[in-house]
PDB file with SEQRES, HELIX, SHEET and CRYST1 records, atoms N, CA, C and O in Angstrom:
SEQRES   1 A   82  UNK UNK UNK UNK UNK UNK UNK UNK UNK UNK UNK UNK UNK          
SEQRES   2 A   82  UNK UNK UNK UNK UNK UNK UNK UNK UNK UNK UNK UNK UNK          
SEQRES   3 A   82  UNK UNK UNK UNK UNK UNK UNK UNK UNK UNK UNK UNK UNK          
SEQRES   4 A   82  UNK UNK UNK UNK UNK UNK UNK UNK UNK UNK UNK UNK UNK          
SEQRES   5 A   82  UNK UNK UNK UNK UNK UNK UNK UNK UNK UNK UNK UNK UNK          
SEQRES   6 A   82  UNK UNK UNK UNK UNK UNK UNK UNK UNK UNK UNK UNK UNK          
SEQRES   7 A   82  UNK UNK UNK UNK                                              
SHEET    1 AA1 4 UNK A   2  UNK A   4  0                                        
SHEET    2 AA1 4 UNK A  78  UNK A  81 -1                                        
SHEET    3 AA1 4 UNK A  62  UNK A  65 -1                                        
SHEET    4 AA1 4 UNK A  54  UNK A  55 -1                                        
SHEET    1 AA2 3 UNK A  12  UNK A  17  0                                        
SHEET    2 AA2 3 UNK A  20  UNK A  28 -1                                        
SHEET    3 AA2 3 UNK A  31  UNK A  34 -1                                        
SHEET    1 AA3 2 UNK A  43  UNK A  46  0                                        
SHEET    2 AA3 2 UNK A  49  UNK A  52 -1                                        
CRYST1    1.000    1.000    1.000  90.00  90.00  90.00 P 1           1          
ATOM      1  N   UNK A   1       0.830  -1.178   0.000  1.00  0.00           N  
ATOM      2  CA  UNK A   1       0.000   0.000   0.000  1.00  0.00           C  
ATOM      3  C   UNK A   1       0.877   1.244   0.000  1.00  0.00           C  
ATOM      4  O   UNK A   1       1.982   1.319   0.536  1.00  0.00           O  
ATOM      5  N   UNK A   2       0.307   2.124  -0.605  1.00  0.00           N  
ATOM      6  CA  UNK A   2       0.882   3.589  -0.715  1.00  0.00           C  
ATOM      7  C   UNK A   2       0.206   4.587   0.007  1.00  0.00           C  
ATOM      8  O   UNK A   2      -1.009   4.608  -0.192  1.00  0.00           O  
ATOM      9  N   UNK A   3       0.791   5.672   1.027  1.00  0.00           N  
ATOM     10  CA  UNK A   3       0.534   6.530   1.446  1.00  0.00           C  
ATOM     11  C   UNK A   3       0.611   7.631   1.112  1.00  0.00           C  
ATOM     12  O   UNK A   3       1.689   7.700   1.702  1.00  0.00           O  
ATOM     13  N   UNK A   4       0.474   8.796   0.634  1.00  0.00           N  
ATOM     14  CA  UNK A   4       0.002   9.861   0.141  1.00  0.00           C  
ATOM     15  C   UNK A   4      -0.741  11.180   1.052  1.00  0.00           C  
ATOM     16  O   UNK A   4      -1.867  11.231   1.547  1.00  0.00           O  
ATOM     17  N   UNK A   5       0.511  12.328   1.050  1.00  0.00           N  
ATOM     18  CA  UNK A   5       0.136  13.371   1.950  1.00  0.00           C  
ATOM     19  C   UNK A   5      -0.649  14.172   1.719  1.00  0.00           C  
ATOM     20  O   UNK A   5      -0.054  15.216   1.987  1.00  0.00           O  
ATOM     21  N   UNK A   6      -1.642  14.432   1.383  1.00  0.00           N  
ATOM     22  CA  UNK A   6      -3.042  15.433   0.956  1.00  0.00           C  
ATOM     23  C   UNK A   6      -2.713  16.758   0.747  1.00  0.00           C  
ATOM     24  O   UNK A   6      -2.218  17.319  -0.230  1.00  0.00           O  
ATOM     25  N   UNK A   7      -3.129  17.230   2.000  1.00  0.00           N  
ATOM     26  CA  UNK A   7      -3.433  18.699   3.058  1.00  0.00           C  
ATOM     27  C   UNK A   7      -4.215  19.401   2.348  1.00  0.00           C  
ATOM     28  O   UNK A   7      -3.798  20.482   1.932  1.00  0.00           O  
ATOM     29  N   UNK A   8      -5.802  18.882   1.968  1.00  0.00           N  
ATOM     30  CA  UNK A   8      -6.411  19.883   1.072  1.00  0.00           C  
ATOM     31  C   UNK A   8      -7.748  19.788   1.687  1.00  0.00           C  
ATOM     32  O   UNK A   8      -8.400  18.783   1.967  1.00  0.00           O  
ATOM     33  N   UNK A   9      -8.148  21.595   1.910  1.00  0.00           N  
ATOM     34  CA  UNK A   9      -9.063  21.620   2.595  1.00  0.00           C  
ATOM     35  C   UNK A   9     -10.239  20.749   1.775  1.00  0.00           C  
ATOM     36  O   UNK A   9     -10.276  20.703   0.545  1.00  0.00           O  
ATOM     37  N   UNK A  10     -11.401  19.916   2.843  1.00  0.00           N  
ATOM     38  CA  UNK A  10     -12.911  19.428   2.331  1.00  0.00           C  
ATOM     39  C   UNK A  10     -14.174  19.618   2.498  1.00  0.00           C  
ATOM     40  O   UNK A  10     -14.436  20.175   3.564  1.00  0.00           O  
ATOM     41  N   UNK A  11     -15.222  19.316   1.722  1.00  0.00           N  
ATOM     42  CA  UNK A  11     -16.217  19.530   2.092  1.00  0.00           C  
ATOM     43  C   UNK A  11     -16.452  18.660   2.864  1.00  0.00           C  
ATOM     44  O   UNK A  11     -15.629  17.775   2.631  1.00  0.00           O  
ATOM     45  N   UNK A  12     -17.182  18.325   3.775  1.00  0.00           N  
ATOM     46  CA  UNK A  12     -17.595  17.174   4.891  1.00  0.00           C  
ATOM     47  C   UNK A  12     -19.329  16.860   4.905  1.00  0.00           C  
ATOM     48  O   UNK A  12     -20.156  17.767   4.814  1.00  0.00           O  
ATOM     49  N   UNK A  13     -19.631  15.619   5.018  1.00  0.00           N  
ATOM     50  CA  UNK A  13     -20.834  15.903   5.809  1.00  0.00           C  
ATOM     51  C   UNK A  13     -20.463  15.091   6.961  1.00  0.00           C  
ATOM     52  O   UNK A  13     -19.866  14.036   7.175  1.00  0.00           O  
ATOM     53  N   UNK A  14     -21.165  16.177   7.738  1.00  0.00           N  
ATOM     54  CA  UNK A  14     -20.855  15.105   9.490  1.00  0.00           C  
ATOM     55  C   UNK A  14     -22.458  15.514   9.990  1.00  0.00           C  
ATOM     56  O   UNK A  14     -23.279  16.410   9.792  1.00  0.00           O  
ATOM     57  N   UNK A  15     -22.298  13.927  10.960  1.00  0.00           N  
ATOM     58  CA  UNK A  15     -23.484  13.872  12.065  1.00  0.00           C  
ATOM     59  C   UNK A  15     -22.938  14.287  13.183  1.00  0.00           C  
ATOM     60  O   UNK A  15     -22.015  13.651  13.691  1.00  0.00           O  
ATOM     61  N   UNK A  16     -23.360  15.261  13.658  1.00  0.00           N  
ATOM     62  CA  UNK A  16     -22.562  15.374  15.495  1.00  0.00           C  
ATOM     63  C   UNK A  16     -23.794  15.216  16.219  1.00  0.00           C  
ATOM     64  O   UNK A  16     -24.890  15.591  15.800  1.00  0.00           O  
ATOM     65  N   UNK A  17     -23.568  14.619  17.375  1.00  0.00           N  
ATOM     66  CA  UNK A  17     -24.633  13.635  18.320  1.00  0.00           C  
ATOM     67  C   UNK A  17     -23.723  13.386  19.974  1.00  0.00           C  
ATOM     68  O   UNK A  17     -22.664  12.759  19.945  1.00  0.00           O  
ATOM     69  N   UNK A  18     -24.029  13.699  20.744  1.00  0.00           N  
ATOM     70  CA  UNK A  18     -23.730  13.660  22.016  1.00  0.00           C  
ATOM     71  C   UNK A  18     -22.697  12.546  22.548  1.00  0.00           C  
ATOM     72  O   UNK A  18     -22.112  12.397  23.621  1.00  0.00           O  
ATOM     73  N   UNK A  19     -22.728  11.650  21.039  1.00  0.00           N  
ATOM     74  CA  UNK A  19     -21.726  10.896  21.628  1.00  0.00           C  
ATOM     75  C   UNK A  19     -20.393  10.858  20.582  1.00  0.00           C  
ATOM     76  O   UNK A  19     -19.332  10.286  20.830  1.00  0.00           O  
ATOM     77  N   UNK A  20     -20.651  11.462  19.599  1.00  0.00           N  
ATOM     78  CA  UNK A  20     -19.341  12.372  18.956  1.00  0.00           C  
ATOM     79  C   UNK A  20     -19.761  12.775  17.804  1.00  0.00           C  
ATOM     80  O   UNK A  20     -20.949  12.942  17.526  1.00  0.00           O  
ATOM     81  N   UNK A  21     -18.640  12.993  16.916  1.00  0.00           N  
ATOM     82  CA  UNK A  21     -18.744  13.311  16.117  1.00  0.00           C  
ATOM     83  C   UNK A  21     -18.857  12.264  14.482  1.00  0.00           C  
ATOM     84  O   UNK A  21     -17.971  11.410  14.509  1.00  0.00           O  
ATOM     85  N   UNK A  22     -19.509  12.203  13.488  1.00  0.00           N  
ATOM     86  CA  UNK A  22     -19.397  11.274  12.748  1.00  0.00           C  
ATOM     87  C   UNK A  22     -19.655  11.614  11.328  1.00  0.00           C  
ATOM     88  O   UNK A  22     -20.678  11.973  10.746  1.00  0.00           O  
ATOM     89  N   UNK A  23     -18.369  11.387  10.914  1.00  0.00           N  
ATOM     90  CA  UNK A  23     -18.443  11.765   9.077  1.00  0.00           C  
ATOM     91  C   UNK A  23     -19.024  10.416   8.291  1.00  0.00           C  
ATOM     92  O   UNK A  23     -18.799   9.207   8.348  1.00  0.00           O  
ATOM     93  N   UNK A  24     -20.022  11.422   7.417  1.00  0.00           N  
ATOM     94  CA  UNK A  24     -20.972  10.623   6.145  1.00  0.00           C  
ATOM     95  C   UNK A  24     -20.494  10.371   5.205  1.00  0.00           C  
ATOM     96  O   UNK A  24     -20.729   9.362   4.541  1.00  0.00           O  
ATOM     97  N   UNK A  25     -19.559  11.411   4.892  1.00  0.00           N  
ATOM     98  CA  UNK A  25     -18.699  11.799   3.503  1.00  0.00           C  
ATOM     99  C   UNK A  25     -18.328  12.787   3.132  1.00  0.00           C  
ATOM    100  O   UNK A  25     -18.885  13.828   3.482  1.00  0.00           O  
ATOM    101  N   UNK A  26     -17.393  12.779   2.402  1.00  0.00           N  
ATOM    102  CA  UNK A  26     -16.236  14.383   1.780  1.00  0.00           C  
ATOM    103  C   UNK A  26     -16.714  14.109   0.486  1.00  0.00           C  
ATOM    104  O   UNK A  26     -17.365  13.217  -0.059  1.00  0.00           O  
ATOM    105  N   UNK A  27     -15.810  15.886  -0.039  1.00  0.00           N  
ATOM    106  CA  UNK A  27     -15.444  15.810  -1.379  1.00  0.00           C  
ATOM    107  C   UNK A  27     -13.998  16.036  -1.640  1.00  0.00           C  
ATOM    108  O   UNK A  27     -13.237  16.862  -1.136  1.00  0.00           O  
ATOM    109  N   UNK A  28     -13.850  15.392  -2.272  1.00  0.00           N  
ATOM    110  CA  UNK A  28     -12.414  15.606  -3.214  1.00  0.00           C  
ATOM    111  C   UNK A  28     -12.383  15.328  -4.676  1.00  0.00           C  
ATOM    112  O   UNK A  28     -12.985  14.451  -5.297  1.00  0.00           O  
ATOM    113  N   UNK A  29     -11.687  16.109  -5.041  1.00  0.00           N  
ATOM    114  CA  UNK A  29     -11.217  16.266  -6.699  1.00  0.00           C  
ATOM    115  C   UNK A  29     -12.675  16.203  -7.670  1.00  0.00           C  
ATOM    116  O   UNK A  29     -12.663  15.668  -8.778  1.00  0.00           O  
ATOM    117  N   UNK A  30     -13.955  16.850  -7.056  1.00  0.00           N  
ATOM    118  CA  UNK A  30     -14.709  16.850  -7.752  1.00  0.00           C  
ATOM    119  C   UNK A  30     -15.983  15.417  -7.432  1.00  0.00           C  
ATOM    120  O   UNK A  30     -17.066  15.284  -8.002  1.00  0.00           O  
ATOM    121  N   UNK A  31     -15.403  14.541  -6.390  1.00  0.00           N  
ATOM    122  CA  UNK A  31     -16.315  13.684  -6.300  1.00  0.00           C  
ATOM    123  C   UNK A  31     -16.635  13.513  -4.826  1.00  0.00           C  
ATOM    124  O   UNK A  31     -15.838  13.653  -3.898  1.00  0.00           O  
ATOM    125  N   UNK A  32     -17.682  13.250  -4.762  1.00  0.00           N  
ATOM    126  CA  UNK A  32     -18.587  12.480  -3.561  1.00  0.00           C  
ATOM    127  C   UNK A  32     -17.783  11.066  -2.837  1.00  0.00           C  
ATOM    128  O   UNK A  32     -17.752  10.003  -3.458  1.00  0.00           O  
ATOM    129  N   UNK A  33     -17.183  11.204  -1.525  1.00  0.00           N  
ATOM    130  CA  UNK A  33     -17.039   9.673  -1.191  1.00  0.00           C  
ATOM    131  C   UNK A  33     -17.439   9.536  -0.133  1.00  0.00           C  
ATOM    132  O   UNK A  33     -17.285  10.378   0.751  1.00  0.00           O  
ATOM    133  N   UNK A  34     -18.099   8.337   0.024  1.00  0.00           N  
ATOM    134  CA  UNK A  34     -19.322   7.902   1.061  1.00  0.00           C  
ATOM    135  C   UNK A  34     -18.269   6.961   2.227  1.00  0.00           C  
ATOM    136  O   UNK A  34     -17.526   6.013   1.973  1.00  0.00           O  
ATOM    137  N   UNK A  35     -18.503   7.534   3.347  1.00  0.00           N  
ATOM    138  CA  UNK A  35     -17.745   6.564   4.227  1.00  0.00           C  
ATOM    139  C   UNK A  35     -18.499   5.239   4.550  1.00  0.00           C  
ATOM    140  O   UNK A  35     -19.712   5.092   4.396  1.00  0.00           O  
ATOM    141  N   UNK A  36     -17.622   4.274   5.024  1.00  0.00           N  
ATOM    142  CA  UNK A  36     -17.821   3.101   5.215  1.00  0.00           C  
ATOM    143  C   UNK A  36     -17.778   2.587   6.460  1.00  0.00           C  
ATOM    144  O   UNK A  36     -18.594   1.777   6.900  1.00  0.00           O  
ATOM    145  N   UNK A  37     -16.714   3.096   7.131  1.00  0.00           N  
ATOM    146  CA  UNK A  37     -16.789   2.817   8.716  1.00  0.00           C  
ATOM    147  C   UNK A  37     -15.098   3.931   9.198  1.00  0.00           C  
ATOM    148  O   UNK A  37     -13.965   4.213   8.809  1.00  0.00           O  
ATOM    149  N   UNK A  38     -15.868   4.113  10.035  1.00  0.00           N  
ATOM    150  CA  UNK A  38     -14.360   5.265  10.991  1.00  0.00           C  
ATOM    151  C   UNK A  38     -14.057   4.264  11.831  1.00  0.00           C  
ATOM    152  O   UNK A  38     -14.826   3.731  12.631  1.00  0.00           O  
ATOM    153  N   UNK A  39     -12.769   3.980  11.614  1.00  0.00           N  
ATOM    154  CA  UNK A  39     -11.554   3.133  12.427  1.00  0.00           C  
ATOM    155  C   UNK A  39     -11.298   3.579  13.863  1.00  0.00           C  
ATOM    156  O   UNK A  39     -11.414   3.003  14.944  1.00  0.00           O  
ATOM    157  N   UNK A  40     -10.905   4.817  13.498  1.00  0.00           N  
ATOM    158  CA  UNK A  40     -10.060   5.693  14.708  1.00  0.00           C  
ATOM    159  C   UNK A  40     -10.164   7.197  14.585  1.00  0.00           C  
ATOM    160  O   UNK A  40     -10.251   7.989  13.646  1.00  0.00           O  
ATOM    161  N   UNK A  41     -10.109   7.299  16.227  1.00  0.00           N  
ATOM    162  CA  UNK A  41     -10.146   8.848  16.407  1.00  0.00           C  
ATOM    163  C   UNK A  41      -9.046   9.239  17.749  1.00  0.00           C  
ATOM    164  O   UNK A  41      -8.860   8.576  18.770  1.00  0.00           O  
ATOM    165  N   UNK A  42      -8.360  10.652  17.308  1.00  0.00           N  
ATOM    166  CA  UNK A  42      -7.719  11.074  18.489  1.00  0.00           C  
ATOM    167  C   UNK A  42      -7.846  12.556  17.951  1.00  0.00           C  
ATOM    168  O   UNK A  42      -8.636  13.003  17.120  1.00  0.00           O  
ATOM    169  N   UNK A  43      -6.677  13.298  18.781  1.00  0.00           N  
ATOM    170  CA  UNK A  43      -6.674  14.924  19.243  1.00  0.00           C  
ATOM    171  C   UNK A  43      -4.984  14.819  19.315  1.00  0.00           C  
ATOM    172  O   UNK A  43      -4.249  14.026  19.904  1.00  0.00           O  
ATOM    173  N   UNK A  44      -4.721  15.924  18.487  1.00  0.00           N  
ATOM    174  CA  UNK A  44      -3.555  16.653  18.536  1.00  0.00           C  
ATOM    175  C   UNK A  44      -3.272  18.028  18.779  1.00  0.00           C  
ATOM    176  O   UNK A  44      -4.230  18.401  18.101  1.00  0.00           O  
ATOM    177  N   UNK A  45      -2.965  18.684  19.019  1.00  0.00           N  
ATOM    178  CA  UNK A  45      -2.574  19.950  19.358  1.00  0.00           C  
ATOM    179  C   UNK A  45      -1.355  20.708  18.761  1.00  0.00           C  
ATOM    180  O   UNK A  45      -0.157  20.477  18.924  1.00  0.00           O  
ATOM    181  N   UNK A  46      -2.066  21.824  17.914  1.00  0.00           N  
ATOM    182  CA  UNK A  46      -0.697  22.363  17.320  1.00  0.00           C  
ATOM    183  C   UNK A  46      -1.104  24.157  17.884  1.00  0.00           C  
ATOM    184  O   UNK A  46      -2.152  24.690  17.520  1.00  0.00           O  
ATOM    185  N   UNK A  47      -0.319  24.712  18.581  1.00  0.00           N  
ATOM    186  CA  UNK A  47       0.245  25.581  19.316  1.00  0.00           C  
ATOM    187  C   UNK A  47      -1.676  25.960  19.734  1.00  0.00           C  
ATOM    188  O   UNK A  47      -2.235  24.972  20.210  1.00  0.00           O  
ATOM    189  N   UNK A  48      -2.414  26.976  19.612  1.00  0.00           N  
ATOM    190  CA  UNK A  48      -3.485  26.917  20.152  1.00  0.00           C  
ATOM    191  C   UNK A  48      -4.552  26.266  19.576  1.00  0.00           C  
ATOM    192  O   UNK A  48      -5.723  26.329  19.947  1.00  0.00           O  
ATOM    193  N   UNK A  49      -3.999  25.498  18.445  1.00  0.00           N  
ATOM    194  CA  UNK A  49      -5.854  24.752  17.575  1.00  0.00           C  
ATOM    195  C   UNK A  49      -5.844  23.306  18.168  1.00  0.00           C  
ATOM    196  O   UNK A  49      -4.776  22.704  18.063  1.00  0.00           O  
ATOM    197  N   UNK A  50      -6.864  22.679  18.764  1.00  0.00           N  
ATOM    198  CA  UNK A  50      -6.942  21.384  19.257  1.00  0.00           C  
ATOM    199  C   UNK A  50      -7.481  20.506  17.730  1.00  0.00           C  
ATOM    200  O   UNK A  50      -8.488  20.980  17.205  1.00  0.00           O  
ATOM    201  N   UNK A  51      -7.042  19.667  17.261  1.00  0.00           N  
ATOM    202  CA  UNK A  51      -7.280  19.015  16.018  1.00  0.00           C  
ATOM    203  C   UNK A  51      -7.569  17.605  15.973  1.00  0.00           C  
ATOM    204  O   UNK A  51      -6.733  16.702  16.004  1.00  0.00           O  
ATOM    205  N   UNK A  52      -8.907  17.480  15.893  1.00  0.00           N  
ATOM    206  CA  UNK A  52      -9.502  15.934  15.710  1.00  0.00           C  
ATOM    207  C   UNK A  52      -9.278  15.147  14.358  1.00  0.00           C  
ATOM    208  O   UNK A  52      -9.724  15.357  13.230  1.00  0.00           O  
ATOM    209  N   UNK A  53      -8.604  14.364  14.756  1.00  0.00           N  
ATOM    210  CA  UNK A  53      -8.260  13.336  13.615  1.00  0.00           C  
ATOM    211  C   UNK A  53      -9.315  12.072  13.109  1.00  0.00           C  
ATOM    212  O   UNK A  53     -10.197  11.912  13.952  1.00  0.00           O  
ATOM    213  N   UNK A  54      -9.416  11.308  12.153  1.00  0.00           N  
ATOM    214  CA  UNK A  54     -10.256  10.313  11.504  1.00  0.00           C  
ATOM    215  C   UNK A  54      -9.752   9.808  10.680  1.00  0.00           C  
ATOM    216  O   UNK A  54      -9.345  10.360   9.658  1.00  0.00           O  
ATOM    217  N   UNK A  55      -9.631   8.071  11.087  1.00  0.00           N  
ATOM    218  CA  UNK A  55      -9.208   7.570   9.973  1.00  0.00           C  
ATOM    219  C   UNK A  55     -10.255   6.622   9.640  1.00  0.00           C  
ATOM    220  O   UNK A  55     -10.511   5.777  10.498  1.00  0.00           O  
ATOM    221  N   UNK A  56     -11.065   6.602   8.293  1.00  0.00           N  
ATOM    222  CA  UNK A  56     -12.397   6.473   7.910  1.00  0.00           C  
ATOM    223  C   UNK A  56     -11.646   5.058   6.856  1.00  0.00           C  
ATOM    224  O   UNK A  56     -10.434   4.945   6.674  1.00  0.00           O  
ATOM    225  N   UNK A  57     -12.575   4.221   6.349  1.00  0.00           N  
ATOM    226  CA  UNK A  57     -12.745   3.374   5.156  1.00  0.00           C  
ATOM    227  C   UNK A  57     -13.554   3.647   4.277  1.00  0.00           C  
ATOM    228  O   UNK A  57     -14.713   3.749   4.679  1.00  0.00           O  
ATOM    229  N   UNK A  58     -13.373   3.817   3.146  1.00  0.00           N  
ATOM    230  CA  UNK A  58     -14.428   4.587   1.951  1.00  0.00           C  
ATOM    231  C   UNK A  58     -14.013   4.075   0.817  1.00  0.00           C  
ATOM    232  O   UNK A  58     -12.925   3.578   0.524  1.00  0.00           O  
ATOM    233  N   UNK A  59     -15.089   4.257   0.123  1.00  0.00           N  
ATOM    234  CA  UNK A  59     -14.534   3.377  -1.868  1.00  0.00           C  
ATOM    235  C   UNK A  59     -13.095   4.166  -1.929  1.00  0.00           C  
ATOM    236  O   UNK A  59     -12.752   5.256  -1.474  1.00  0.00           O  
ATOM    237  N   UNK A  60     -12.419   3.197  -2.656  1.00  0.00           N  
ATOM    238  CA  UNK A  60     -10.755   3.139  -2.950  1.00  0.00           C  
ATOM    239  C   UNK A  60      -9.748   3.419  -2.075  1.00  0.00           C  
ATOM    240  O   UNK A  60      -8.591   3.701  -2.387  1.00  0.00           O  
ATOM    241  N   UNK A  61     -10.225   3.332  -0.920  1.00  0.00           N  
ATOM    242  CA  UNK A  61      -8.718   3.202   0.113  1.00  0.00           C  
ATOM    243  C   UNK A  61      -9.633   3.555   1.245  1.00  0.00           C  
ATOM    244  O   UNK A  61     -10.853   3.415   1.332  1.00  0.00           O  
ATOM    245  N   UNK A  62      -8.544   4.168   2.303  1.00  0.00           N  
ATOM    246  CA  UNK A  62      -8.251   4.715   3.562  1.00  0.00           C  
ATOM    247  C   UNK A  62      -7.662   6.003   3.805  1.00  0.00           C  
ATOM    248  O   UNK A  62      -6.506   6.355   3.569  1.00  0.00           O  
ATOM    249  N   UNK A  63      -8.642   6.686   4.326  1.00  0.00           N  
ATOM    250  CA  UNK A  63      -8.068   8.332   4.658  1.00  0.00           C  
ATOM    251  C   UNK A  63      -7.937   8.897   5.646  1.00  0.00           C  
ATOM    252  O   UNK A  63      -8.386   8.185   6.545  1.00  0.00           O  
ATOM    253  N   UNK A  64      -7.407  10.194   6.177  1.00  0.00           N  
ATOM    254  CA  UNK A  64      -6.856  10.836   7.713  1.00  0.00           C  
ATOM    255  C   UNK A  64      -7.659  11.548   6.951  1.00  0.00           C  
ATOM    256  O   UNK A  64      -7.637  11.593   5.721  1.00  0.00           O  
ATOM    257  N   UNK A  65      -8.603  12.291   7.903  1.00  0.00           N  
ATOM    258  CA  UNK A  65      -9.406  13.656   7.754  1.00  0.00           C  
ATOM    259  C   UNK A  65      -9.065  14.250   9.152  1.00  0.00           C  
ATOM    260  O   UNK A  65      -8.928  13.575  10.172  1.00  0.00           O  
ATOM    261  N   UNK A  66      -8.950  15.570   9.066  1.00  0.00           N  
ATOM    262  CA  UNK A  66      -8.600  16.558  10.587  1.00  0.00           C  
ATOM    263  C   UNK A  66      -9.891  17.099  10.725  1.00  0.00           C  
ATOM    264  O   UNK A  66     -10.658  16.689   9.853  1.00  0.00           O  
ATOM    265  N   UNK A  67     -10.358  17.839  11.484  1.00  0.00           N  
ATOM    266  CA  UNK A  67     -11.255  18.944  12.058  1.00  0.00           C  
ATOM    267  C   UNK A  67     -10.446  19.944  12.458  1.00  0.00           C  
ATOM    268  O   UNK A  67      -9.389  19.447  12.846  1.00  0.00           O  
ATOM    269  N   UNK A  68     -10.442  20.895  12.531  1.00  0.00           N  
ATOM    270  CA  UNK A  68      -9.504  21.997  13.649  1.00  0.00           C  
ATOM    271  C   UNK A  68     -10.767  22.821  14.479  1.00  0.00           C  
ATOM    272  O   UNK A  68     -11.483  23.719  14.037  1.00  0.00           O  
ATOM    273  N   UNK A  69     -10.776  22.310  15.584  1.00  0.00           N  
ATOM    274  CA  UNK A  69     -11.698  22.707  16.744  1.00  0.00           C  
ATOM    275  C   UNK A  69     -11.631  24.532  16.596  1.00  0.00           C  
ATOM    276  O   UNK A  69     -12.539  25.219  17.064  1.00  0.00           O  
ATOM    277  N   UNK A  70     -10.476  25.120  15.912  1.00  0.00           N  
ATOM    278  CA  UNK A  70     -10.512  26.407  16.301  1.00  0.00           C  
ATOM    279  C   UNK A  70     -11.225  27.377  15.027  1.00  0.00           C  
ATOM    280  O   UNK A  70     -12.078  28.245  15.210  1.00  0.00           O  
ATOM    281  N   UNK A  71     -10.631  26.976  13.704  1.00  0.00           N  
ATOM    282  CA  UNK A  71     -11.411  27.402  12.672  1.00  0.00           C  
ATOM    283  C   UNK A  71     -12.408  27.208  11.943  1.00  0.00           C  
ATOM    284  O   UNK A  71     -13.124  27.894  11.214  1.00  0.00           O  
ATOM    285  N   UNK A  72     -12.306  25.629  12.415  1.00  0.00           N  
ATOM    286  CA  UNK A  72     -13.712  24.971  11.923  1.00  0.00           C  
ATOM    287  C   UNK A  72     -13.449  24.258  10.620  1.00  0.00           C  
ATOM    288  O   UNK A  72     -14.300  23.630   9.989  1.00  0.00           O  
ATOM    289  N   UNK A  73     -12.243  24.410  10.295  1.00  0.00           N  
ATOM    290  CA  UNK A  73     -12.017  23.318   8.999  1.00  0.00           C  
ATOM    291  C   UNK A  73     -11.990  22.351   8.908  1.00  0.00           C  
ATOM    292  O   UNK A  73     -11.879  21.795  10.001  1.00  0.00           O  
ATOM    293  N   UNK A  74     -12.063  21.343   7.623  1.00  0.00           N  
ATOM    294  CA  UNK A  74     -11.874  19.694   7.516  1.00  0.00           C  
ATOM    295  C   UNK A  74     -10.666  20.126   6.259  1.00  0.00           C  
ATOM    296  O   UNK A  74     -10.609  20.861   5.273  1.00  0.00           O  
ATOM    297  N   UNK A  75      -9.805  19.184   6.982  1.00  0.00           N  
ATOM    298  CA  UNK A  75      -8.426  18.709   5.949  1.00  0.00           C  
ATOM    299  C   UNK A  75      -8.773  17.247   5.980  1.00  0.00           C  
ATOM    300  O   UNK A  75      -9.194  16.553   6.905  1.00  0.00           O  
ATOM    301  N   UNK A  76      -8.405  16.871   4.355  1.00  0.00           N  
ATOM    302  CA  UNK A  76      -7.830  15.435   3.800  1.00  0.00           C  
ATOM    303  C   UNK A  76      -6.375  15.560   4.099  1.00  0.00           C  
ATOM    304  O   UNK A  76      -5.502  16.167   3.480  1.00  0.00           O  
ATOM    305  N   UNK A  77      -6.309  14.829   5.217  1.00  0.00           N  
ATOM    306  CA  UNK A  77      -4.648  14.764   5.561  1.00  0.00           C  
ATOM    307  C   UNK A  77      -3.804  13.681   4.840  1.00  0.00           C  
ATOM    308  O   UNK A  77      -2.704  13.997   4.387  1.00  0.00           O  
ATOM    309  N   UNK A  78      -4.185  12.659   4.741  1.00  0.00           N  
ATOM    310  CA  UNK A  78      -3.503  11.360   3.781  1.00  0.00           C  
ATOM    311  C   UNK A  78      -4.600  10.438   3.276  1.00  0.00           C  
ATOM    312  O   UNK A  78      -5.685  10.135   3.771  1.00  0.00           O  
ATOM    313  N   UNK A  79      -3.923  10.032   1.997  1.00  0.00           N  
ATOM    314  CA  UNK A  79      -4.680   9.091   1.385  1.00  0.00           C  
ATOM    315  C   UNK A  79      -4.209   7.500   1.135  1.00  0.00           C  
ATOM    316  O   UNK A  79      -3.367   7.543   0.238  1.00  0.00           O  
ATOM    317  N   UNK A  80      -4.400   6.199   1.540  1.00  0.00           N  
ATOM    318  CA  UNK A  80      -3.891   5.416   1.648  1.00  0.00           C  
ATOM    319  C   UNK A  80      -4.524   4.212   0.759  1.00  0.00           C  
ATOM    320  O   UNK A  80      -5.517   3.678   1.253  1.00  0.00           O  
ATOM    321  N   UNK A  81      -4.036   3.687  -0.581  1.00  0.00           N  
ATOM    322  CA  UNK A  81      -4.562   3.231  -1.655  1.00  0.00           C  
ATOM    323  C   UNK A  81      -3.851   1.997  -1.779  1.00  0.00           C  
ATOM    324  O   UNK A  81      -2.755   2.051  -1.221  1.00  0.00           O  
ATOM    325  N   UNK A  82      -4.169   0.649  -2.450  1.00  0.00           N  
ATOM    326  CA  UNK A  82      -4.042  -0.545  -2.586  1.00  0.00           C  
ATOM    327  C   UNK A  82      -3.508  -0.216  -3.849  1.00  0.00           C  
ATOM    328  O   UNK A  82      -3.126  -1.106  -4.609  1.00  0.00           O  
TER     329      UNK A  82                                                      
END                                                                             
């Protein structure tokens, strides 16, 4: 498998619900991809933005999506393809 560094802001759809947060699906490069199941979640911290991480399963691979708790963005952080 190949890993692949993104960093491009996305569109998201997320469910947020009291017991977290949960992405439906992004866009990238013009297309719709529907998630399949979120693996994993943590929190990183880069100087004051607290940043929620996701690593989701979706048609044609495996991806890192961020949140940044402070601006409110979604980054495609890596893309991980067979």
């Amino acid at each position: 498998m190949s890993v692949t560094n993104i960093g491009e802001k996305v569109k998201t759809g997320v469910i947020f619900t009291k017991g977290g947060i949960f992405i439906k699906w992004f866009e990238w490069k013009e297309k719709k991809i529907e998630i399949k199941k979120m693996t994993h979640r943590w929190w990183t911290q880069e100087g004051q933005n607290k940043i929620l991480h996701f690593s989701v399963i979706a048609d044609g691979g495996y991806y890192e999506i961020s949140y940044n708790l402070t601006n409110f963005e979604w980054v495609l952080e890596k893309v991980e393809v067979d």
